[in-house]
N, C-alpha and C positions, 0 to 999 in steps of 0.2 A: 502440174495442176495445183498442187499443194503449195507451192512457192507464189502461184499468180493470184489464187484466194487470197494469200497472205499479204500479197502484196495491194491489191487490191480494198485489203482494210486497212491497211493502213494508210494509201491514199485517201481513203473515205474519213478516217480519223481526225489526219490532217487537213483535210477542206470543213471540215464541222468546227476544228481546234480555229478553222483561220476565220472561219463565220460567226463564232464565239467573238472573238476578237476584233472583227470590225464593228458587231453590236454593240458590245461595249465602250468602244469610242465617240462611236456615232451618238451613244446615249449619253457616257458624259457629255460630250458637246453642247448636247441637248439640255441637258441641266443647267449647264453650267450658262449658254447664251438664256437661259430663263433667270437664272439668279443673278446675273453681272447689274442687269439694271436694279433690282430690288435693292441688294447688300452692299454692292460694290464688287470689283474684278476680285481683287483679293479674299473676301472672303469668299465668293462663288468658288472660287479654286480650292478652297480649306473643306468647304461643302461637296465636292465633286470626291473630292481626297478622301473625306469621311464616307461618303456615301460608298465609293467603291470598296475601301476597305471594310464594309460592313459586310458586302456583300460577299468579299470573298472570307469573311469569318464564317459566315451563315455555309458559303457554299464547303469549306474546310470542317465543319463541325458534320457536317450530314457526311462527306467523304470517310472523314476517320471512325464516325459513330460507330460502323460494325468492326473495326479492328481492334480487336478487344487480344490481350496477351493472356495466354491459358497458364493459368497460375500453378506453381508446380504442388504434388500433393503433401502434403503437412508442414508448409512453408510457412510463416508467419506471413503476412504483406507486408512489405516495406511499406517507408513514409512517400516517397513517391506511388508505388501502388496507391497507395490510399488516396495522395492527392489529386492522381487523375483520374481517381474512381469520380472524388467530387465535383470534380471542371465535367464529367459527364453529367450528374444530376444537377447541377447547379451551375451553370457555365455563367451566369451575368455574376452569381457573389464569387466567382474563383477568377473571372476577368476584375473587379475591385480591388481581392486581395492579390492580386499578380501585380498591378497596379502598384497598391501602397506599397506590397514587398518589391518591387523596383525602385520607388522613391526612396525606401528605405535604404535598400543596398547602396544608391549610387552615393546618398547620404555619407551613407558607413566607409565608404569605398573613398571617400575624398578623406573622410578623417583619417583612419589606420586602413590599408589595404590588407594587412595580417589578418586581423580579426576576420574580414570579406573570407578571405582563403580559408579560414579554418572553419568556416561555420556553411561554406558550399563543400569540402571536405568532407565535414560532416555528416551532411543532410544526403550524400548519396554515397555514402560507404554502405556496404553491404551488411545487415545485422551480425552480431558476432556469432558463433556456433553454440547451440544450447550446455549448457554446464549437464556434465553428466551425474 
């Protein structure tokens, strides 16, 4: 009885996952036969590109909002803690500066890739243990 519920949802899961899914096409479609004539095919395509992946930011920011990592007690916060405390409160200025620091990196990353390594090394080593 236990196993046919079970199964049972997740049939249900997967027919809402596959109806998701054809909405979605069906809507690009949709967009995109409204914008071909306005902008042209190519940018309609660049439009449909953006618009979905906006979408699944908006739908990935509501998803992760409650998984929040329970911070251990008398732990300092790391500089990651901190920085996805901020992409929570401020997710359009932490998408700009993810942004520039991408353009940045791949920048850095064509001059010296050393420097790249030692400054992503950095930035997620674990704080040092307090001086006693």
């Amino acid at each position: 009885m236990i196993f046919r519920k079970f199964a049972g949802m997740v049939a249900a899961f997967a027919a809402i996952a596959a109806a998701a899914a054809i909405c979605m096409v069906a809507v690009a479609f949709a967009i995109y036969a409204a914008l071909r004539d306005i902008i042209g095919p190519a940018w309609a395509a660049a439009a449909v590109a953006a618009i979905v992946a906006l979408i699944a930011l908006i739908l990935a920011l509501i998803v992760t909002r409650k998984a929040r990592p329970k911070p251990l007690k008398d732990a300092p916060p790391s500089l990651t803690a901190k920085l996805f405390d901020l992409a929570r409160e401020r997710p359009i200025l932490a998408a700009g500066a993810a942004t520039a620091a991408a353009g940045a990196a791949i920048a850095l990353a064509l001059k010296n890739p050393k420097i790249l390594t030692a400054i992503i090394a950095g930035l997620f080593a674990p704080p040092p243990p307090p001086r006693r």
